[in-house]
N, C-alpha and C positions, 0 to 999 in steps of 0.2 A: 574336344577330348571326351571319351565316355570312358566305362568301367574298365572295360579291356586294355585301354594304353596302359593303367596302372598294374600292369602284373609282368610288365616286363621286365622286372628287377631282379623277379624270384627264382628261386630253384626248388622246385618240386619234387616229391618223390609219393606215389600214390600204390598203396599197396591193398589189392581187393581180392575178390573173391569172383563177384556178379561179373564175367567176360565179356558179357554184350555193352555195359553200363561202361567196364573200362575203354572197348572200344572207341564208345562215343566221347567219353573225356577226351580221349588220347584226340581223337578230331579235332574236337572242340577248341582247346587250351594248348596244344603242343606249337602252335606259330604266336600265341601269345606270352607264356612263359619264358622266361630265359634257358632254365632247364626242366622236361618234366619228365622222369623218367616213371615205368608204371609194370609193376609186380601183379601176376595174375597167380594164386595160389602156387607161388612159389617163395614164401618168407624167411626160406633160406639165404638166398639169395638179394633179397631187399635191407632184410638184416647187414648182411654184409659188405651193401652196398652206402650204408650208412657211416658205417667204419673206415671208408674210401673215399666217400667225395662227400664234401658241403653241400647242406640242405638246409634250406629257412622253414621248409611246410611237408610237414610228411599229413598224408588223407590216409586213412587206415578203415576200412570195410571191416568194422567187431559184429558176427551177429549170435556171437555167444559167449556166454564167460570165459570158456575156455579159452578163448582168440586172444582174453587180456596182455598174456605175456610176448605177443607182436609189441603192443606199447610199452610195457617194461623191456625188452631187448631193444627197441629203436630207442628209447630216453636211454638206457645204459651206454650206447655208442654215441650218442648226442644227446646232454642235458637241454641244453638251449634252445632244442626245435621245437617249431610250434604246430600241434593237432589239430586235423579235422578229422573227427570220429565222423562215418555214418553206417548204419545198419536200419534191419528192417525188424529191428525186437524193440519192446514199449515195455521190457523187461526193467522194473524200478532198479533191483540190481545190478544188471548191466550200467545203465546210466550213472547210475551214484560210484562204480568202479571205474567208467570213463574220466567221472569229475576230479576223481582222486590224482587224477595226473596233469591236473591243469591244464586241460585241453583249452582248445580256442572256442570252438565251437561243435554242436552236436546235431547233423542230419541225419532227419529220417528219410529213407527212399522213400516214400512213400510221395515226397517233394519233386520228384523226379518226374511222375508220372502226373503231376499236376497239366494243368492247362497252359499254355506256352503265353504268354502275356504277350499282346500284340507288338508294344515298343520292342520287341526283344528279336535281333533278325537271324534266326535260327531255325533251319531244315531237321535239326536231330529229332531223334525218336523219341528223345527225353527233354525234359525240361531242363537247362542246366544255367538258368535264371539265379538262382542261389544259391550254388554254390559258385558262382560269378563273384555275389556279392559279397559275400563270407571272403574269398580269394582275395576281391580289391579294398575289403574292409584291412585283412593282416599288411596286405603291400604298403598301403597309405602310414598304418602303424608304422609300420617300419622308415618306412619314408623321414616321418617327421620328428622323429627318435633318432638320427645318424647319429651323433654322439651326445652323449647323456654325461654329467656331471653330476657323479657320487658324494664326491667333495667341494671343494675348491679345489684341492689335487687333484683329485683321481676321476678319470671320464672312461666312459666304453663307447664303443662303437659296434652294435650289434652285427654289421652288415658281415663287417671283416671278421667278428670273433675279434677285435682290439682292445687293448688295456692299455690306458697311458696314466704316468706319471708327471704333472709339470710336463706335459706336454709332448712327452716323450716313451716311447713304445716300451713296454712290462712283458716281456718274453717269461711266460710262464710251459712248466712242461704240461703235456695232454692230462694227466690226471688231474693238476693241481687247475688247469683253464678248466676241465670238467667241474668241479666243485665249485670253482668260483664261478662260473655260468648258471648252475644248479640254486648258487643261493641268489646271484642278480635277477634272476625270474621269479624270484618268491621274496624281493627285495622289504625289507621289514617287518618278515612272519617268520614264524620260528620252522625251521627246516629240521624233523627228528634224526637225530644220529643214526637210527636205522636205515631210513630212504637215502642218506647220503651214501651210509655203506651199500646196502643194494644197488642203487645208480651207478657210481662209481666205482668200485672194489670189489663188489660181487656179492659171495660168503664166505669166502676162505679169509676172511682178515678180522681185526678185533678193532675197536672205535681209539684204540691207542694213534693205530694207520691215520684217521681221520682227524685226530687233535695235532699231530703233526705235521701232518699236511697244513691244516688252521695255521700254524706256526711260520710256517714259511710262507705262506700269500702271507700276511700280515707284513712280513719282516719284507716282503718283495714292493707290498704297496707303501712300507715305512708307514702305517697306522694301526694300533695296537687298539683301537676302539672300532675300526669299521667293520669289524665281525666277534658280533657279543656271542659267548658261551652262555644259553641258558639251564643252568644245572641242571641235571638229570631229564630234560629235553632236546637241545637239539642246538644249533647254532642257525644265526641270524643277521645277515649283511644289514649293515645300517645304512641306509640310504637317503641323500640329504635331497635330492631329486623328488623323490617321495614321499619325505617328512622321514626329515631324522626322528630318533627316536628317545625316550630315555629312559632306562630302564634301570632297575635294583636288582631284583632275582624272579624267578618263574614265579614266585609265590604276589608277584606284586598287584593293586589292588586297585580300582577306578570307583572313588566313590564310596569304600567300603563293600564294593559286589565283587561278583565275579570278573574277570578278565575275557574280553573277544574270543575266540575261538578261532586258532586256522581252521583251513580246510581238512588238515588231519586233526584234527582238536585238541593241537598242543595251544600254548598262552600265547594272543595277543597282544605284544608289549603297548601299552600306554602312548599316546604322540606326543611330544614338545609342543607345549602350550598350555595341558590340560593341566586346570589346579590344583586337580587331586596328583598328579603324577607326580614320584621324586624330582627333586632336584638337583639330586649329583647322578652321576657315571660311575654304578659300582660295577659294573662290569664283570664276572668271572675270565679271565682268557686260557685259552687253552695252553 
């Protein structure tokens, strides 16, 4: 077995800019992939293509700030997919707005053009050594992740997009599977009501949409604690998988200090076990 057998689970979708570079991907990875489809300066249509077919890995070519809103329009059509950024900017802004969307991982071409590593049995022009590895590093995730238990209830199954209950399939509609994907990828960090609205809803709606929405997964997965409301932040799927959690309110306290910081730097809730942490589930719900 080497790197390559493991990517034949995935579905691809690579959207660039560099034609010669897409080329050789397109070579490279298309008899390996299960799906890989590949967008040359046309993000109209890759966009739209998200919105159509299931994808587990979109690669997105950002080599300016402006590009950012390719990754906000593909996370808008799909919460759940996972990124690879690469560009040829060393721009700190650039990167630190890639990171903000919880990308997978972040190539610089400049990798591309490296020296081809002898074990590696490849005629291309390019080095395509790693992002091989980055590709069979998400597949393997994936892999050994089929289905995760949130609860004792409640399990996902990322492959399928599945929710089950007791063991049994949770038919949710696309916007409310949107949001509950949205917070299972940021499982136990505080997700801001604004990126949910943005993700999901757009800007024509008000976080009224968003607390209702809250209401009904809730009431679908029959648990009223697995997605805590943290006041005037954001909401936050509790995840037993990844260390439940327990929490008081946003203002709560480890040690007398400050609280972790997500990646957006709303409040790190506290983990079960810590002695400083509460000991009940006061929970706000929406």
């Amino acid at each position: 077995m080497n790197l390559r057998d493991c990517l034949n689970s995935l579905n691809a979708i690579f959207i660039m800019r560099d034609s010669a570079l897409a080329g050789t991907i397109q070579s490279e990875f298309a008899k390996d992939l299960n799906t890989l489809k590949i967008f040359v300066d046309d993000d109209e249509s890759a966009i739209a293509s998200c919105y159509k077919d299931s994808y587990d890995i979109a690669l997105v070519e950002i080599n300016e700030v402006d590009d950012i809103y390719v990754i906000e329009e593909v996370r808008y059509a799909n919460p759940a997919l996972g990124f690879i950024i690469i560009s040829d900017s060393d721009l700190d802004l650039l990167i630190l707005q890639c990171f903000k969307f919880c990308i997978f991982a972040y190539l610089h071409k400049s990798s591309f053009f490296a020296p081809t590593p002898q074990s590696t049995p490849t005629n291309a022009p390019y080095n395509m050594r790693e992002l091989e590895v980055i590709l069979a590093h998400f597949a393997l995730l994936q892999k050994s992740c089929e289905i995760v238990h949130i609860t004792p209830r409640i399990a996902v199954e990322r492959a399928n997009d599945a929710i089950y209950l007791d063991n049994n399939p949770i038919h949710l509609s696309p916007k409310l599977k949107k949001i509950f994907w949205l917070l299972y990828v940021n499982a136990n960090r505080v997700v801001p009501y604004e990126h949910i609205l943005s993700s999901v809803f757009g800007t024509e709606t008000s976080i009224d949409s968003v607390r209702m929405s809250i209401v009904r997964i809730k009431k679908l997965l029959q648990d009223d604690a697995i997605i805590a409301n943290i006041s005037g932040e954001g909401y936050m799927l509790v995840c037993e998988s990844k260390g439940r959690v327990s929490i008081s309110n946003a203002d709560a306290r480890i040690g007398g200090g400050e609280l972790p910081r997500t990646k957006w730097g709303t409040p790190l809730a506290p983990k079960r076990g810590n002695p400083s942490a509460p000991k009940s589930r006061e929970n706000k719900v929406a």
